[in-house]
C-alpha positions in Angstrom: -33.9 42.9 -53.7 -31.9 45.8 -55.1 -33.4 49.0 -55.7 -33.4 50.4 -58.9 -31.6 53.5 -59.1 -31.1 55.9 -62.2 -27.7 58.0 -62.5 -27.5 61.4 -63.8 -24.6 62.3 -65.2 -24.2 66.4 -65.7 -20.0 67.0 -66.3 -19.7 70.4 -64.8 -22.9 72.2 -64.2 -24.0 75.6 -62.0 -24.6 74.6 -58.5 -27.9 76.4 -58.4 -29.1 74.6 -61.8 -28.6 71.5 -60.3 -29.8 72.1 -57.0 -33.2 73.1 -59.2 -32.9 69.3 -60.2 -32.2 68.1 -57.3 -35.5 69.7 -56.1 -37.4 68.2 -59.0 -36.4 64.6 -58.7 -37.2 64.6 -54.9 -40.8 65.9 -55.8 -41.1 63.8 -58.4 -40.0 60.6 -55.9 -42.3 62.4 -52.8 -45.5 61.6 -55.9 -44.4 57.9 -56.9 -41.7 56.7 -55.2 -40.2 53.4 -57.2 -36.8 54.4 -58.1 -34.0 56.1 -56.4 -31.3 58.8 -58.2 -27.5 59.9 -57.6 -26.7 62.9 -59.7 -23.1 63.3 -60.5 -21.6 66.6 -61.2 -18.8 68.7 -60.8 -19.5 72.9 -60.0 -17.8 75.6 -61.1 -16.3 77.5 -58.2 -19.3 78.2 -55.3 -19.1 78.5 -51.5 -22.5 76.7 -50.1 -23.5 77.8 -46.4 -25.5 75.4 -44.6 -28.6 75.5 -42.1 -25.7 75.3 -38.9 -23.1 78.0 -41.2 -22.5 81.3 -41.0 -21.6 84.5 -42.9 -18.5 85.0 -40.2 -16.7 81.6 -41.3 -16.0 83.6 -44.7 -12.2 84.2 -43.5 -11.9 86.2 -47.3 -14.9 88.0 -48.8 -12.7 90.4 -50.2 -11.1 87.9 -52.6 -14.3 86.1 -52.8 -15.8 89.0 -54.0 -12.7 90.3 -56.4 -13.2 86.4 -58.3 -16.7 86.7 -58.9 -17.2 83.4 -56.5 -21.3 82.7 -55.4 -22.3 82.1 -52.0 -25.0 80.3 -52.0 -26.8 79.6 -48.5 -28.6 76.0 -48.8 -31.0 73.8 -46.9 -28.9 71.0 -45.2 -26.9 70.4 -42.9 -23.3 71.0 -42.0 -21.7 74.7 -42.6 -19.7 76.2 -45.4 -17.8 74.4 -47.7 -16.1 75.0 -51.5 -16.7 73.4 -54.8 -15.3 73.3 -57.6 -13.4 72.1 -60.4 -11.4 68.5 -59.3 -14.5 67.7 -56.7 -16.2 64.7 -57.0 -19.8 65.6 -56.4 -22.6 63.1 -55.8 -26.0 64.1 -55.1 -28.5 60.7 -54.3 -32.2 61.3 -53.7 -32.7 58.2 -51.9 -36.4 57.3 -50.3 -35.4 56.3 -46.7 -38.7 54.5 -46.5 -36.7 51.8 -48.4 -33.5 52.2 -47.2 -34.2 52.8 -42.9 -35.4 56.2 -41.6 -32.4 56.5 -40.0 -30.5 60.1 -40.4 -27.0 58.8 -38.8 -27.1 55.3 -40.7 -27.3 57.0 -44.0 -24.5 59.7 -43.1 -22.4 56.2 -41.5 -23.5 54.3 -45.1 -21.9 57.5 -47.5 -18.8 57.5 -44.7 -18.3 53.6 -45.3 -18.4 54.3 -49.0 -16.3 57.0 -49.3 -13.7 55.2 -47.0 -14.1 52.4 -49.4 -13.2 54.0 -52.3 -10.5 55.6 -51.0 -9.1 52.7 -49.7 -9.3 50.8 -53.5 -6.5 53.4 -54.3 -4.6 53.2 -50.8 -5.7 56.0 -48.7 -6.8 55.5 -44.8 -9.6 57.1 -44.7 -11.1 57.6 -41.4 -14.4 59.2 -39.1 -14.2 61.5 -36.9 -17.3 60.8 -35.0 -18.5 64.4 -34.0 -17.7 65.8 -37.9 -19.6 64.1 -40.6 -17.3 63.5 -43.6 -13.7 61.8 -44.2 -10.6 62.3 -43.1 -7.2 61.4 -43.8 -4.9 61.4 -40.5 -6.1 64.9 -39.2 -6.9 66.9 -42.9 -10.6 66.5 -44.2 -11.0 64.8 -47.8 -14.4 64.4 -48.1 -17.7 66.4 -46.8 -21.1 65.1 -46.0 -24.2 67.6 -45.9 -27.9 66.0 -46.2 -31.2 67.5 -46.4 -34.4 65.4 -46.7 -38.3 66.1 -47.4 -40.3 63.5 -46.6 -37.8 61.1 -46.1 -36.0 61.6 -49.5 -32.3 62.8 -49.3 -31.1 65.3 -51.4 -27.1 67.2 -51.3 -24.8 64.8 -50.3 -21.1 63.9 -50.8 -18.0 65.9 -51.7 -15.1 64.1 -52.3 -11.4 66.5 -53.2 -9.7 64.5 -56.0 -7.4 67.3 -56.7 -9.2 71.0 -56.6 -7.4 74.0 -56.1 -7.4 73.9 -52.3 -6.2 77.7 -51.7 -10.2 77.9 -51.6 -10.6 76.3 -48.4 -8.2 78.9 -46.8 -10.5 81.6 -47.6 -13.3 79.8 -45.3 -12.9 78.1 -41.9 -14.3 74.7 -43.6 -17.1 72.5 -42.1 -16.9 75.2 -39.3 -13.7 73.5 -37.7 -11.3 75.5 -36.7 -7.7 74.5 -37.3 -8.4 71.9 -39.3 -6.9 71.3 -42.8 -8.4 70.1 -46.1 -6.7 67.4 -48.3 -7.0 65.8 -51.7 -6.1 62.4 -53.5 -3.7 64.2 -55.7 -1.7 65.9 -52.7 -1.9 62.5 -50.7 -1.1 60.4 -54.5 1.0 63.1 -55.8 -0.9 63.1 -58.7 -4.8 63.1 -59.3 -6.2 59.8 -60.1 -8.8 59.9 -63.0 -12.4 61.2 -61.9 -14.5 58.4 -63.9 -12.0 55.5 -62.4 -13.4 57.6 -58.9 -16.6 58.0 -59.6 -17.6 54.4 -61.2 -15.8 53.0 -57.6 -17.8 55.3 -55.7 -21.2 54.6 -57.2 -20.3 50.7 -56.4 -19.8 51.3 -53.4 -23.0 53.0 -52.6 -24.7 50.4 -54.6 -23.2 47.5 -52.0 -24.2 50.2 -48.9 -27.8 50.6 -50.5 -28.8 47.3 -52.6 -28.7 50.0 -55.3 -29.0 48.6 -59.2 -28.1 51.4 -61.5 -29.6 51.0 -65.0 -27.0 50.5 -67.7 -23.8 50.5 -64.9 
């Protein structure tokens, strides 16, 4: 039976304001658990570091610094990354007692989903099994970073519809070295329209989860 599943949706929004929300709807799930969320955002420009980053994969803290740009260091997994304006951002606070307390399954379930969607519009998206996230040919699309308390989720999915990528020079992404970052815009040649994205997205997490979104 599919799980009901309530989506937030805050147009562009402060990563630190919705990480604050974030934070409240897991706490809220962690007391009565009988609905899951997906938060759907896009940030103004912010660097995030997480729990296996490191100041040193700042390639640019000069320019960093010169724009104004937070770094924020977070609690989940993965390393640094960039968001910003262009970037499909999805947040779910899923209960994993529901859904299989399984850490890899959910990462493979957001990988199948992303590929999914990406697929809908022609892109090969692909795993590379030791790098959690998408990638097209040998440039990363998409990034996957999860924390979870008490087997809720909470950060999630990145997906580059068509940012400013000059970003992701000023970092070593992920952590990877000499590895590139892509968009659906560069690989289109023109961005595709972020609701058309996000609307295939969430329906494709719905079919990964059993996921019934009120009002969808």
């Amino acid at each position: 039976m599919p799980r009901p599943c309530e989506v937030f949706r805050l147009g562009r929004r402060d990563y630190r304001e919705t990480y604050t929300l974030q934070r409240e709807l897991v706490e809220t799930r962690i007391q009565k658990s009988d609905s899951d969320a997906i938060i759907v955002v896009e940030h103004p420009p912010v660097f995030t570091i997480g729990r296996n980053g490191s100041l040193q994969h700042l390639l640019m803290p000069e320019h960093i610094n010169k724009q104004r740009i937070p770094v924020c260091e977070v609690d989940r997994g993965g390393s640094i990354t960039y968001h910003g304006p262009g970037q499909l951002v999805l947040y779910p606070i899923l209960d994993l007692r529901f859904h299989g307390q399984d850490l890899h399954k959910l990462i493979h379930f957001y990988e199948a989903a992303i590929i999914a969607v990406l697929k809908d519009f022609g892109i090969d998206g692909r795993r590379i099994s030791q790098w959690p996230g998408v990638w097209v040919g040998e440039e990363k699309i998409a990034f996957i970073g999860i924390g979870v308390r008490r087997w809720i989720t909470y950060h999630g999915i990145a997906l580059n519809l068509d940012p400013d990528l000059k970003y992701f020079d000023w970092i070593i992404p992920c952590g990877i070295k000499n590895k590139r970052v892509t968009s659906m815009a560069k690989l289109l040649g023109s961005a595709p329209q972020m609701e058309t994205v996000c609307r295939g997205l969430l329906r494709h997490l719905a079919d990964e989860f059993q996921l019934d979104y009120d009002g969808f």
